[in-house]
N, C-alpha and C positions, 0 to 999 in steps of 0.2 A: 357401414363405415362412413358414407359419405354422407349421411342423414346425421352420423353423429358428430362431425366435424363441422357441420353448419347448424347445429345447434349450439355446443358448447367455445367454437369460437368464436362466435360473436359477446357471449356472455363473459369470456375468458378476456378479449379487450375490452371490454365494458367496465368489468372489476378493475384491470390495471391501469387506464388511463382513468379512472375513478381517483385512486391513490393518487398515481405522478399529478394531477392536477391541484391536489391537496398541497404536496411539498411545493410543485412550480410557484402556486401563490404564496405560499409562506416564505420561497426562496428570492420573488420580487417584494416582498415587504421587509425582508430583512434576516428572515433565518435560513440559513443555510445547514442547517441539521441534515434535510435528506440530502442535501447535494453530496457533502462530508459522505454518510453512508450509503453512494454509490444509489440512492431509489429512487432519482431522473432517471433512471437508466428504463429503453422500452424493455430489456432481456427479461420475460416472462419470470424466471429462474431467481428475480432477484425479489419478485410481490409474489408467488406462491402459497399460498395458506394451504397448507394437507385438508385441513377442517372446511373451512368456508370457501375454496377455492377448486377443490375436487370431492369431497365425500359429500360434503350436503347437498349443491348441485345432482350429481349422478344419483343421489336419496330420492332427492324432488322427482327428479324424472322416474325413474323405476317403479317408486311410488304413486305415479301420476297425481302429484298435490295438488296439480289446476296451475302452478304456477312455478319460477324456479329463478334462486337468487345465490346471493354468493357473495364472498367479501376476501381479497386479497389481507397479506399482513401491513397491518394499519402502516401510513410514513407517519416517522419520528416526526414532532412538530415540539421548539421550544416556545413556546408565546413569550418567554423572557426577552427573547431577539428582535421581537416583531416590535415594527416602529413607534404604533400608536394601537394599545390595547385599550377596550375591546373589541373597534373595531374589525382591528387586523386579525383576529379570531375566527368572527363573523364572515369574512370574506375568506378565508383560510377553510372555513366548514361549508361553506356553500359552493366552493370552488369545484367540490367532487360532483355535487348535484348539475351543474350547469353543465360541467362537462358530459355526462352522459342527456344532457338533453340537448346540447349543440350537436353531439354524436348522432342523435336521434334523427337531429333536422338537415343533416349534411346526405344521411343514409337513403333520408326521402327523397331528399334529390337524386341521387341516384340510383335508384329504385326506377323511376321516370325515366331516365336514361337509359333503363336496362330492358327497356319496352324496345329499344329498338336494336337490341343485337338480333340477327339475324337467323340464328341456329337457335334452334326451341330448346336443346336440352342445354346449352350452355345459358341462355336466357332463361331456363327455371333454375339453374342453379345459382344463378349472378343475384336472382328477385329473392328468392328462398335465403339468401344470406342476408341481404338487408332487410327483410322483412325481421327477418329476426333481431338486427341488429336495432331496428327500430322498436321492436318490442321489447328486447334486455336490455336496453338502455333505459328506456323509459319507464321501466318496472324496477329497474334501480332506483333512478333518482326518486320514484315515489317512495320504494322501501326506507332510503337512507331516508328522506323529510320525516319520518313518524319520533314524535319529541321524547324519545325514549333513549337513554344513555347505553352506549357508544355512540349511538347514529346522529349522524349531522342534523336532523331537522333541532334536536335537542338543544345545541348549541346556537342555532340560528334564532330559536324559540328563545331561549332565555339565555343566550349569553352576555346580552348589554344589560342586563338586573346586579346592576351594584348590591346583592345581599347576601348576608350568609348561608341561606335557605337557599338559595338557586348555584352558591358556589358548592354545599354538599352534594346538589342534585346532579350537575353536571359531574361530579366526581364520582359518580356512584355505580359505575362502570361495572360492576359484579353484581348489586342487586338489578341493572336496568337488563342485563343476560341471563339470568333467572323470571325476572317477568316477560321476555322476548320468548322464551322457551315456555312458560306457562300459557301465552298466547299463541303460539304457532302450531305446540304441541300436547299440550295438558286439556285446556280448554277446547278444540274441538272433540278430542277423545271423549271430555265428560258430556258433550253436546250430544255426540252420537248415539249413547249409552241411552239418554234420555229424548231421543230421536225431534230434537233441537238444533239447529245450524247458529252453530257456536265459534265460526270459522272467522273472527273480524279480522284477524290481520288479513286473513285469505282474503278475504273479500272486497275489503279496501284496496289490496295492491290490482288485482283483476279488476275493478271496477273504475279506480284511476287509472289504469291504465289504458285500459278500455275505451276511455274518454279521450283522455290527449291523444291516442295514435287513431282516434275516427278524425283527430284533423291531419294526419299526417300521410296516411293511406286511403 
């Protein structure tokens, strides 16, 4: 019980100040959608996803996928309201990513700190939480940057392209969840079958992440 409690809650705030960081920036640039709908709020209860928030997680893990992510229910965001679009966009989609990488660099520091509590079992449980919290954090913000519709890299990638082709793309939010599920789950299956490692998204979030927490730990 307590190996799954410092697993999953570190990933569980990770996903939700993920979101509140989305509306906090939308709601200092001028939209106050999520404020309205109560999703500033830290109460777990109120960013909950049944799907991305508990079943896929707890999937990842059981299934030992190498790795394990997860996504709260999106905050409402009107870019109508936002000051000066598209920037206000742009700094509205990046806002989730930065904050699980500030989460990341706050956790090492006190990680460092946890070196010197003095009781070993309370010091591997204090380290074993920010370790983790340094790794679901930081396996977030790489998951969400891949430029693939819903996820923020998409919007960061080509949200200043004044064209019609990139305003289809970024809307395309059903076909960009049918090629996310073709990647995470179709495509290593056909890999396997032909004993090929087919696994790129795998691969990519375990190997960026990999990278940025060797400076971190």
């Amino acid at each position: 019980m307590l190996q799954t409690v410092l697993h999953f809650l570190p990933l569980l705030i990770a996903i939700i100040l993920h979101e509140i960081a989305h509306g906090y920036a939308a709601y200092m640039l001028g939209d106050d959608t999520a404020k309205i709908k109560g999703r500033l709020s830290l109460n777990p209860l109120h960013h909950i996803d049944i799907l991305g928030t508990i079943v896929l997680p707890v999937f990842l893990k059981l299934s030992n996928a190498g790795f394990i992510f997860g996504w709260a229910r999106p905050v409402p965001i009107n870019p109508l309201k936002l000051k000066k679009r598209p920037r206000d966009e742009i700094i509205v989609a990046s806002a989730g990513i930065l904050m699980n990488l500030w989460l990341a660099v706050v956790s090492a520091l006190v990680l460092l700190l946890a070196a010197f509590i003095p009781t070993p079992f309370v010091r591997g449980i204090v380290s074993l939480f920010f370790i983790n919290m340094i790794i679901y954090n930081v396996g977030l913000a790489v998951f969400n940057a891949i430029p693939i519709p819903p996820l923020d890299g998409s919007k960061i990638l080509f949200g200043w392209i004044n064209k019609p082709w990139a305003f289809r793309y970024l809307n395309s939010y059903n076909y960009g969840l049918i090629i996310m599920v073709f990647l995470l789950f179709v495509l290593p299956s056909i890999g396997q079958s032909l004993n090929i490692d087919l696994n790129l998204i795998k691969n990519y979030i375990i190997g960026a992440t990999r990278f940025i927490c060797s400076f971190l730990m």
